[in-house]
C-alpha positions in Angstrom: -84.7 -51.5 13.0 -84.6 -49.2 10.2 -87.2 -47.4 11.8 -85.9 -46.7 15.0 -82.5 -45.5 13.4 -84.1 -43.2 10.6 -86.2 -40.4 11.4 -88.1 -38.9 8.8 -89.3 -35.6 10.0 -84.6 -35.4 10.3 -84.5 -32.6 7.1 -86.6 -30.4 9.3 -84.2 -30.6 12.3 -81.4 -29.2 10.4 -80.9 -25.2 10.7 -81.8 -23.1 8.3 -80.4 -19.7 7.0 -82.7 -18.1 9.1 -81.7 -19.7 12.2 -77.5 -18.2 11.5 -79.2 -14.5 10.8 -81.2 -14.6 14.1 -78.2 -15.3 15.7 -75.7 -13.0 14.3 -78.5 -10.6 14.9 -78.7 -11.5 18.7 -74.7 -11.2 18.7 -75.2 -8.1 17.4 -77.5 -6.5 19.9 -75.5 -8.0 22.8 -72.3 -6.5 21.4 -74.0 -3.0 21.5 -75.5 -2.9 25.0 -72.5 -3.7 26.1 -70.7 -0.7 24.6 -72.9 1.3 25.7 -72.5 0.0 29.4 -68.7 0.7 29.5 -69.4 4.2 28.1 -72.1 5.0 30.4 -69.8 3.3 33.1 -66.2 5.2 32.0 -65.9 8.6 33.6 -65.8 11.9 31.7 -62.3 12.5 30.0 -61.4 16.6 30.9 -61.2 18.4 27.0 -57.3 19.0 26.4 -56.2 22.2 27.1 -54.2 24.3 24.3 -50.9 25.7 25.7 -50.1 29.3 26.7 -49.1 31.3 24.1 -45.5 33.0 25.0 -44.2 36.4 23.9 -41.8 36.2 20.6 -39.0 37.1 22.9 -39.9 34.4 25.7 -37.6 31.9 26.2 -40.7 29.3 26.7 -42.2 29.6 23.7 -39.3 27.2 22.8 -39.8 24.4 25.4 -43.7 24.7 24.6 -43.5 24.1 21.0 -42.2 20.9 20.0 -39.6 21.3 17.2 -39.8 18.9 14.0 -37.0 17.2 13.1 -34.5 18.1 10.7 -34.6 14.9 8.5 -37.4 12.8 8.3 -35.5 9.2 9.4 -34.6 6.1 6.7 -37.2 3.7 5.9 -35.9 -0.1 5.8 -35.8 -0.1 2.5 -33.6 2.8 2.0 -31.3 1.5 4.0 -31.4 -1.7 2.3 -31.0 0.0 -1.2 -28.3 1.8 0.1 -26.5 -1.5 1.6 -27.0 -3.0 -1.6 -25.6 0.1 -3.9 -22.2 -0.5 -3.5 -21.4 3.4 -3.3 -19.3 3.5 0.2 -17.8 0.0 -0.4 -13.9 1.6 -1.3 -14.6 4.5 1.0 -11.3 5.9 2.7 -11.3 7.6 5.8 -10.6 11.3 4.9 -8.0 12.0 7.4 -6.2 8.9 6.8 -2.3 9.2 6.8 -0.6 6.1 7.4 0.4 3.1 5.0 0.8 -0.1 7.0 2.0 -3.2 6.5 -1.2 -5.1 5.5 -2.0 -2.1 2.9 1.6 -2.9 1.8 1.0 -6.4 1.9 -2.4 -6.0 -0.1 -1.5 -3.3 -2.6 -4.3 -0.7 -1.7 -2.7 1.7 -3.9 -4.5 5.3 -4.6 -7.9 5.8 -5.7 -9.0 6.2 -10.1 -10.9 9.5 -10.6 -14.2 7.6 -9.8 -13.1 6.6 -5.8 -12.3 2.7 -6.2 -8.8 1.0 -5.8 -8.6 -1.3 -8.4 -5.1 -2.3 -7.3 -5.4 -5.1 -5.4 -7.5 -6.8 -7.9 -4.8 -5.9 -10.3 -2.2 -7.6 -7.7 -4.3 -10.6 -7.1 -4.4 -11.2 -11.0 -1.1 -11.1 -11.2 -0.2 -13.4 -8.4 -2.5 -15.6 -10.0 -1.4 -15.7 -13.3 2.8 -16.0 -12.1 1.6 -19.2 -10.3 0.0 -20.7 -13.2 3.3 -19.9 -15.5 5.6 -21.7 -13.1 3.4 -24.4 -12.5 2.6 -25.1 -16.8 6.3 -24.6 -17.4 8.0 -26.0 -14.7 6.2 -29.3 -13.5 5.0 -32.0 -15.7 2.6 -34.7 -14.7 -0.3 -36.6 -16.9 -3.5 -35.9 -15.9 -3.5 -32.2 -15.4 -4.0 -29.9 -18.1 -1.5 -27.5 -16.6 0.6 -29.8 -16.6 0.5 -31.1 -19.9 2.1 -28.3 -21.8 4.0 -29.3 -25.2 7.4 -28.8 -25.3 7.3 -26.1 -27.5 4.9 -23.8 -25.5 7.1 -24.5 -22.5 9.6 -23.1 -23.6 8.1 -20.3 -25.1 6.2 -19.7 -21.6 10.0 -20.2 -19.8 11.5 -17.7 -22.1 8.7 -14.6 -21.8 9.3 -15.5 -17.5 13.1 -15.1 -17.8 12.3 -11.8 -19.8 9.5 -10.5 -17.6 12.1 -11.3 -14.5 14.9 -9.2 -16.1 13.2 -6.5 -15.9 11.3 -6.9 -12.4 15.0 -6.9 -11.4 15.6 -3.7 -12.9 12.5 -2.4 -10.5 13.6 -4.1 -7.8 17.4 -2.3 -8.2 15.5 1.2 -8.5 13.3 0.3 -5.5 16.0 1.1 -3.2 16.4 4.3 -3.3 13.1 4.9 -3.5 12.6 2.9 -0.2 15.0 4.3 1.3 13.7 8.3 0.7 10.7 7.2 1.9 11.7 5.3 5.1 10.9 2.2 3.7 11.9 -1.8 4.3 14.1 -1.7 1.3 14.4 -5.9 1.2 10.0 -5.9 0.9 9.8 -3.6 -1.8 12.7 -5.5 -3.9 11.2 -8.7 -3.4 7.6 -7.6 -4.0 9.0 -5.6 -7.3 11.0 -8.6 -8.6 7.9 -10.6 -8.4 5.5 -8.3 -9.5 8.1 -5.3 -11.3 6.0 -2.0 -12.5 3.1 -2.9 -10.7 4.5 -2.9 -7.2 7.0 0.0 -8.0 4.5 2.3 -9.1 2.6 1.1 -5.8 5.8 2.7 -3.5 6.2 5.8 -6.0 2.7 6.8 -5.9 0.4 5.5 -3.0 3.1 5.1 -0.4 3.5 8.5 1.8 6.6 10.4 2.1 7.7 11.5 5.3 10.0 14.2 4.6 6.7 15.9 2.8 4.0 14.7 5.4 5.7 16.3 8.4 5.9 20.3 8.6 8.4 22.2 7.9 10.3 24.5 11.2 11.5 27.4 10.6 
């Protein structure tokens, strides 16, 4: 049995290194001739012919000449690092005139010296911060760290809201003329300077446009 299931002569039937060279050699060879064959068998390509040369005051010398362009295009990541730069992100239109309700609404104010409008994150603080007041000194209930304010500090934080609120009303008062020059809804502008006082008043002096200056004047 073991006999007729083990060969001894078996190691000599295995290839050899030689074998794998003689055949990449043979793939070799057969790769060539047929190379050759399609470039024997492939017609003659006609040489390129140069273009006429035009007079400098020729009008074709233009159209035969191709023209390089004027700025060699963005590569991905250019675009990429310029997506990621943050440079355009408070970009204004330049020719932008009106203030609309949503800007209003918002605070987009007027740009620093370095092109960003920092007031509506200035506005969203604030909102922020007035919602936390009147919750810590006006609700009470265990639990809630907000809402377990001492007595003492509640009052303190009551007092500096009744201050702040005395003089957002003193805004709010001056607001109305102010509204009114600039053909403004003078009930928005009180409410938003009695809740937000300088912030939102300084918003209508400065950022919100004035008609009687915007349009020309006729003689």
């Amino acid at each position: 049995m073991q006999a007729a299931f083990v060969r001894d002569d078996f190691a000599d039937t295995l290839p050899t290194l030689e074998d794998f060279s003689r055949r990449d050699a043979g793939k070799s060879r057969r790769a060539a001739r047929r190379a050759k064959a399609a470039q024997v068998a492939s017609p003659p390509t006609a040489p390129l012919r140069e273009p006429p040369l035009a007079s400098p005051g020729s009008s074709a010398a233009d159209d035969t000449v191709p023209r390089r362009p004027s700025a060699s295009p963005k590569t991905g990541a250019e675009r990429t690092f310029e997506l990621l730069s943050f440079d355009t992100i408070d970009e204004r239109p330049a020719a932008e005139e009106s203030y609309d309700l949503l800007d209003k609404i918002l605070g987009k104010g007027v740009a620093n010296k370095a092109d960003a409008f920092y007031l509506p994150y200035l506005q969203t603080g604030h909102v922020f911060m007035l919602l936390v007041l009147l919750l810590a000194c006006s609700v009470t209930y265990p639990g809630f760290p907000l809402t377990q304010v001492p007595a003492d500090y509640r009052e303190l934080l009551q007092q500096g809201l009744a201050v702040t609120f005395v003089v957002n009303t003193g805004c709010a008062w001056y607001s109305r003329g102010v509204a009114a020059k600039k053909r403004e809804s003078v009930w928005f502008w009180m409410v938003k300077c009695f809740l937000l006082g300088g912030l939102a008043l300084g918003e209508l002096v400065n950022a919100v446009p004035d008609p009687a200056k915007a349009a020309p004047t006729r003689r």
